[in-house]
C-alpha positions as CSV (number, residue, x, y, z in Angstrom):
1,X,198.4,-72.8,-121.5
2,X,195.9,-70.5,-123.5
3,X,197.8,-68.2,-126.2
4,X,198.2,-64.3,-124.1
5,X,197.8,-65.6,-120.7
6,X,200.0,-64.1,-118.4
7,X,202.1,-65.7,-115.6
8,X,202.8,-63.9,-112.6
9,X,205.6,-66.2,-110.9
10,X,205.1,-63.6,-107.6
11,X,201.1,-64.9,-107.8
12,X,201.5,-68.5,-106.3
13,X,197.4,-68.4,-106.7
14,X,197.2,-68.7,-111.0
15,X,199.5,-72.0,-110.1
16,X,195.9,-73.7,-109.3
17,X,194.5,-72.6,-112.3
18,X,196.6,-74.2,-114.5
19,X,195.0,-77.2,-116.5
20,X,196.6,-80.2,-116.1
21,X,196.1,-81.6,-120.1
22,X,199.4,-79.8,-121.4
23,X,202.9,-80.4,-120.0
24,X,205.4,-78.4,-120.6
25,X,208.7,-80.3,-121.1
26,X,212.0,-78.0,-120.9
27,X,214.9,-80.4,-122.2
28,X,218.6,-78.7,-123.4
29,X,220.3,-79.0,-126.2
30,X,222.6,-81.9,-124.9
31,X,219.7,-83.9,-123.8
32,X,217.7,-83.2,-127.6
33,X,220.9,-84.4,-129.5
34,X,221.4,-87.3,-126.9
35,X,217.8,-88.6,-127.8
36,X,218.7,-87.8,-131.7
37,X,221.9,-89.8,-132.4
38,X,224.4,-91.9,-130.3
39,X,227.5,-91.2,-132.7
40,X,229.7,-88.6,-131.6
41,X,230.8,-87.4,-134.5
42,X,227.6,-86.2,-135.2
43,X,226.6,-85.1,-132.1
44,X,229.5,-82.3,-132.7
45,X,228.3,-81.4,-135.9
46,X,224.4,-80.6,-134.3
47,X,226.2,-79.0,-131.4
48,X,228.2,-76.3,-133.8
49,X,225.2,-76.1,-135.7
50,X,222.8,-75.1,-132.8
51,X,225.5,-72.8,-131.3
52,X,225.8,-71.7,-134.8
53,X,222.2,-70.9,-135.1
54,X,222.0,-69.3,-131.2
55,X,224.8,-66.8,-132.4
56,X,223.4,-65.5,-135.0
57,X,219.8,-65.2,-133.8
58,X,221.5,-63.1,-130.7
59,X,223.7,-61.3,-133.4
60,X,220.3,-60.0,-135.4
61,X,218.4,-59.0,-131.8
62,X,221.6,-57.1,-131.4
63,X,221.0,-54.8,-134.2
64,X,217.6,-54.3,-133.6
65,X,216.2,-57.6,-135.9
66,X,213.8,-59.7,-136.5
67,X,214.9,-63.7,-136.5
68,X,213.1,-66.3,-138.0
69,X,213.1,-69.3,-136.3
70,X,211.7,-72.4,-137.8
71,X,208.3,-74.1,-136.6
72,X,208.9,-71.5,-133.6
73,X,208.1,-68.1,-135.2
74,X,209.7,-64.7,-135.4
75,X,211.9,-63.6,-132.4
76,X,212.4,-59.0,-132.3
77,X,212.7,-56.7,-129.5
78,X,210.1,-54.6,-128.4
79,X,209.6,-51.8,-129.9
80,X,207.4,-50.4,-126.9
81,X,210.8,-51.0,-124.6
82,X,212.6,-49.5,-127.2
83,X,211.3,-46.3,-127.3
84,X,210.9,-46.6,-123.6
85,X,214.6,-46.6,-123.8
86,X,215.4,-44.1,-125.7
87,X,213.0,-41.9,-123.9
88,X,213.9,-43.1,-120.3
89,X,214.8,-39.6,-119.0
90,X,212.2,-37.2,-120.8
91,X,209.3,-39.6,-118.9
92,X,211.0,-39.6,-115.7
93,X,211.7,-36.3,-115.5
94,X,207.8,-35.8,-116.7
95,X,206.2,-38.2,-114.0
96,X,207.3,-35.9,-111.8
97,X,206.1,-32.7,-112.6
98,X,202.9,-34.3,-114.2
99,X,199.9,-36.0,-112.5
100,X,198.7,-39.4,-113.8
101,X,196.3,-38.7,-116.6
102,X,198.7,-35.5,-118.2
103,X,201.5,-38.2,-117.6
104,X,199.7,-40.9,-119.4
105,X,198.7,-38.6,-122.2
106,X,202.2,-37.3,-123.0
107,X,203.9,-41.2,-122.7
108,X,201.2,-41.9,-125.1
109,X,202.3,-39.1,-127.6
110,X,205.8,-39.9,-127.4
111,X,204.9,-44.2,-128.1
112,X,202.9,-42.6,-131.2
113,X,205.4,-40.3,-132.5
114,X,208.4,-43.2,-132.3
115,X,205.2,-45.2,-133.8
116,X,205.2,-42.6,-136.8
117,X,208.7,-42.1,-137.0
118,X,209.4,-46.1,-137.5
119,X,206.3,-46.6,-140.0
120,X,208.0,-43.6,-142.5
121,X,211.4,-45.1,-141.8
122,X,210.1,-48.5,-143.0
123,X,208.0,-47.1,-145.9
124,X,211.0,-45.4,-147.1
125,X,212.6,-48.7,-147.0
126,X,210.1,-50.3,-149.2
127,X,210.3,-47.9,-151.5
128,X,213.9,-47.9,-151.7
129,X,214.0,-51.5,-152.1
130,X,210.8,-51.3,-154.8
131,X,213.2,-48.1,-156.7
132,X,216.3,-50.7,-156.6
133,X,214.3,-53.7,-158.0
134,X,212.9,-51.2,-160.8
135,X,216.1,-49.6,-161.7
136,X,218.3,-52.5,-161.3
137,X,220.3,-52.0,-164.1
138,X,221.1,-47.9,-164.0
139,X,221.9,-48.7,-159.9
140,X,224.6,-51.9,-160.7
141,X,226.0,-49.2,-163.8
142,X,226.8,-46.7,-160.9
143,X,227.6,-49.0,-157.8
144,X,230.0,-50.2,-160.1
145,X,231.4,-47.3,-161.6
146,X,231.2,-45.0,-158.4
147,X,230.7,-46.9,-155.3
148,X,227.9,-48.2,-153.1
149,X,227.8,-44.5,-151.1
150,X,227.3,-42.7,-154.2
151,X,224.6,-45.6,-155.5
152,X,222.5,-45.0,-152.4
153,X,222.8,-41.5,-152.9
154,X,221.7,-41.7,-156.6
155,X,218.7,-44.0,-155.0
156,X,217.6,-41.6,-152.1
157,X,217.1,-38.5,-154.4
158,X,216.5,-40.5,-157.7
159,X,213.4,-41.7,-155.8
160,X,212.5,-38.5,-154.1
161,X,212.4,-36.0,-157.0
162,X,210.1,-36.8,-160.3
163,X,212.1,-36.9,-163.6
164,X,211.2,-34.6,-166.2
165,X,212.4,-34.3,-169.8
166,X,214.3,-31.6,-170.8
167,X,212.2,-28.9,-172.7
168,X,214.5,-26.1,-174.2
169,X,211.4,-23.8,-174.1
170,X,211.4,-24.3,-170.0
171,X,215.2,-24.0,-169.9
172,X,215.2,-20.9,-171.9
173,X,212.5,-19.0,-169.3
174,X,214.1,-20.2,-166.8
175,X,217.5,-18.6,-167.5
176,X,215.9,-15.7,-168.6
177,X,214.8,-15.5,-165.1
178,X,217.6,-16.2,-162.6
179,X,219.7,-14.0,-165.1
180,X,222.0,-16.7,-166.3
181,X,221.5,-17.0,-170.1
182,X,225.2,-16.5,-171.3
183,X,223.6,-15.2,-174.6
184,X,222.3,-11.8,-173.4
């Protein structure tokens, strides 16, 4: 079967226009470890490790993952039925007081916006992970001494606002000018 084609099991038609040069082959786990080994003792050990393997694959689509599979690809949720979910009753409640091209506009507004809104959640995540790598050292210092809370803290705002030297000259106007040199 080509890569994108879609099957429509309800469409007996596209049966006929499958080509008959692949097969596809559906065989379960029992039957792959059968053909692998005959000792039992290491059929368990395959059989934990698949069920091992199936359980945490379901465990990181669970929270919203993406699982890597080996010589079969990435496995994640879609993000399309994601925000679909989350927005289930603001686009019911719009297809009906809406006709079709004002509906089709605002569900494509809302797919954008959750676009947006996960493209700034994951650039933030770069960067945090970038600010972490950078300031390794200062970031162990205060996991350590103050907790991982406090550490992600000191990362969020560390990384948000730009450092600047202390200059005695700008601390001096600046008293001067919310009132709170303690010399006057």
């Amino acid at each position: 079967m080509a890569k994108g084609w879609n099957f429509n099991k309800h469409n007996v038609t596209e049966l006929s226009n499958i080509d008959d040069t692949y097969t596809l082959v559906c065989k379960d786990s029992n039957t792959i470890i059968d053909e692998i080994t005959k000792v039992p003792e290491v059929k368990v050990k395959i059989k934990l490790i698949i069920d091992n393997l199936e359980q945490q694959i379901a465990d990181i689509l669970r929270n919203d993952g993406i699982a890597y599979i080996p010589h079969f690809g990435n496995i994640s949720k879609n993000p399309s039925g994601i925000v679909l979910k989350e927005n289930f009753k603001t686009l019911k409640e719009a297809s009906k007081r809406m006709n079709k091209e004002e509906y089709m506009e605002f569900s494509k507004s809302i797919f954008a916006e959750a676009k947006r809104n996960r493209e700034k959640e994951l650039e933030a995540e770069r960067k945090a992970k970038l600010f972490k790598k950078v300031h390794f050292k200062p970031y162990m210092k205060i996991l350590s001494k103050y907790g991982e809370t406090y550490a992600n803290i000191w990362i969020k705002y560390h990384n948000k606002y730009n450092i600047v030297e202390y200059n005695p000259d700008v601390e001096q106007q600046w008293r001067e000018y919310y009132g709170t040199d303690k010399q006057s």
